[in-house]
C-alpha positions as CSV (number, residue, x, y, z in Angstrom):
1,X,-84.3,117.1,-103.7
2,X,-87.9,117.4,-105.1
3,X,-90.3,117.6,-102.6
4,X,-93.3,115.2,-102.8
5,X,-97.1,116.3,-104.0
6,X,-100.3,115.0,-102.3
7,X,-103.4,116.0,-104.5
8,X,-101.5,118.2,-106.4
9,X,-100.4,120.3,-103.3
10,X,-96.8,120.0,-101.8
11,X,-96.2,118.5,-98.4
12,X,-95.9,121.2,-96.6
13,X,-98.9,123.1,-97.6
14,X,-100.2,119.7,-95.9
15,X,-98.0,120.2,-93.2
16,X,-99.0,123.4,-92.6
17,X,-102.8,123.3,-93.0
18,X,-102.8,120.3,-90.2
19,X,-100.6,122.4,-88.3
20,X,-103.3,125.3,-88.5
21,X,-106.0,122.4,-87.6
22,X,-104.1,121.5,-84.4
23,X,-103.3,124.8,-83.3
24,X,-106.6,126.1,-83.9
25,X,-108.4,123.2,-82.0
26,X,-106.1,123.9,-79.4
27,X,-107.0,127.4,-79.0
28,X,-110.6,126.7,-79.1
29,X,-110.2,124.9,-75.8
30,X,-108.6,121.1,-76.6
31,X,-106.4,120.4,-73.8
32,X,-104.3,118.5,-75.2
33,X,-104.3,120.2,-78.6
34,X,-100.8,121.9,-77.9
35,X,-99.1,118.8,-77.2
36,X,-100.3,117.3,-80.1
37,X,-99.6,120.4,-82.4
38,X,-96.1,120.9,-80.9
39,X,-95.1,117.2,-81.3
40,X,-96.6,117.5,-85.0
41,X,-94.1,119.9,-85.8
42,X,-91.3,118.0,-84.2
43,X,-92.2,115.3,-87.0
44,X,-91.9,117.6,-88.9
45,X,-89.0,118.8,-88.3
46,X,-87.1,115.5,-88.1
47,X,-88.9,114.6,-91.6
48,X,-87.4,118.1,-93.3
49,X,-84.2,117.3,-91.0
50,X,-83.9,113.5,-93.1
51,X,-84.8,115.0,-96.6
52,X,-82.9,117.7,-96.7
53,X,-79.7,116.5,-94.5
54,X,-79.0,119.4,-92.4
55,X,-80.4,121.3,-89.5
56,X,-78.9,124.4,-91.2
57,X,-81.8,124.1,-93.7
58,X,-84.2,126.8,-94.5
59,X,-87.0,124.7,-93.9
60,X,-85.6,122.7,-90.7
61,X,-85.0,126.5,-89.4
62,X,-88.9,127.7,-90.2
63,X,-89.6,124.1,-88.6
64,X,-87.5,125.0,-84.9
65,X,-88.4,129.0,-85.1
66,X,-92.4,127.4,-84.8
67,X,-91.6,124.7,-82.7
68,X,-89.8,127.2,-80.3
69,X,-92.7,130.1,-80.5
70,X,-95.1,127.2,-79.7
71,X,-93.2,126.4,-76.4
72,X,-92.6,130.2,-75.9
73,X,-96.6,130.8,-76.5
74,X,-97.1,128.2,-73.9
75,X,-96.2,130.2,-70.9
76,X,-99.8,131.9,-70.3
77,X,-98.9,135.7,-70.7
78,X,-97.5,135.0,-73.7
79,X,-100.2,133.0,-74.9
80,X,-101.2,135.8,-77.6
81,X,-98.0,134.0,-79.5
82,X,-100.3,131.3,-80.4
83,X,-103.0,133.6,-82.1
84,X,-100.2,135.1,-84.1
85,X,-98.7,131.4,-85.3
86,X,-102.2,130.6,-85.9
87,X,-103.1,134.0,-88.1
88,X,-99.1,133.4,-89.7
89,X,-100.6,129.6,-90.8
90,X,-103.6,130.1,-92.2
91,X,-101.7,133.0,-94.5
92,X,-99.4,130.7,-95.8
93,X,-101.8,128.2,-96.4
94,X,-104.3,130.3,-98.2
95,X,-101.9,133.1,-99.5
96,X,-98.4,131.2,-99.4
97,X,-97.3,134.4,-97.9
98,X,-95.3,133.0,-94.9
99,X,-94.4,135.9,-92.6
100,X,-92.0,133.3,-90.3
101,X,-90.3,132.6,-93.1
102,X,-89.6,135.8,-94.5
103,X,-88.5,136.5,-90.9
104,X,-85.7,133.9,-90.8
105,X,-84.9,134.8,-94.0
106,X,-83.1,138.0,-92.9
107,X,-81.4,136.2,-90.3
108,X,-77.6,136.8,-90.7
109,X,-76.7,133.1,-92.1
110,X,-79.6,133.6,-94.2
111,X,-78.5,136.4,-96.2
112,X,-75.2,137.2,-97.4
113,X,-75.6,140.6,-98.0
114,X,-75.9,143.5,-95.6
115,X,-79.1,143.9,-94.1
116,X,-80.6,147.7,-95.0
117,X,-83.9,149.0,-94.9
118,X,-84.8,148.6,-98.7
119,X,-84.0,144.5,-98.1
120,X,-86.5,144.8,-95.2
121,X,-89.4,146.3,-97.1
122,X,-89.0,144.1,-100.1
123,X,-88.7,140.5,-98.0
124,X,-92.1,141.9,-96.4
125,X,-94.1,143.4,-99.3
126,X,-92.9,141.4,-102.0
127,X,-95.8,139.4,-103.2
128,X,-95.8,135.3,-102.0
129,X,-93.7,133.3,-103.4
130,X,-94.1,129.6,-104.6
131,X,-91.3,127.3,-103.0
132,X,-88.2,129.2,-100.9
133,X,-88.8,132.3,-100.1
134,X,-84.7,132.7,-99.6
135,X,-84.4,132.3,-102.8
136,X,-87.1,134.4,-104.5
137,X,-86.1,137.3,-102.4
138,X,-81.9,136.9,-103.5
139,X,-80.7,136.0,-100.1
């Protein structure tokens, strides 16, 4: 299913730059920036949930992995986790080089070949990638 454009830019490069936004205000001191940004992504999750029918989707999955580092992140010594998701956002906004994504993307019902060193280093240093990167990277 084709995902829908806003000013020429997908959804989820809209997504993603509000997600940036939220997470960002939060860390600069909004209390109630994490709530908002965590609650953000659970829309959208339940939005990529509804287009693309299944939780086992690659971008429901990216959606959850966030949503679940936020909740991780907010435990105060692991607060550094935010800083990370934040750095990890603005790269895929201005880059499309989304490291979380290429993460999941060696998970074992991600790929269905074996997982060696040389499939490491390419889903890492394999230039970004417009749309899935599951599929740009064979898995």
């Amino acid at each position: 299913m084709s995902e829908p454009t806003v000013n020429g830019r997908r959804l989820r490069w809209w997504y993603w730059l509000a997600t940036a936004c939220l997470l960002a205000a939060s860390l600069c001191g909004w209390d109630a920036g994490l709530w908002f940004t965590m609650a953000f992504v659970a829309v959208q999750l339940a939005h990529y949930r509804a287009l693309q029918g299944s939780m086992c989707a690659f971008p429901v999955q990216t959606r959850v992995a966030f949503l679940a580092l936020l909740a991780v992140g907010s435990f105060p010594p692991l607060g550094f986790i935010h800083w990370m998701q934040l750095a990890g956002t603005c790269a895929t906004v201005g880059l499309d080089y989304c490291t979380l994504a290429r993460i999941m993307s060696l998970l074992p019902w991600n790929r269905p070949q074996p997982l060696t060193f040389r499939r490491v280093w390419r889903t890492f240093v394999s230039p970004p990638v417009r749309g899935s990167v599951l599929g740009a990277l064979g898995n």
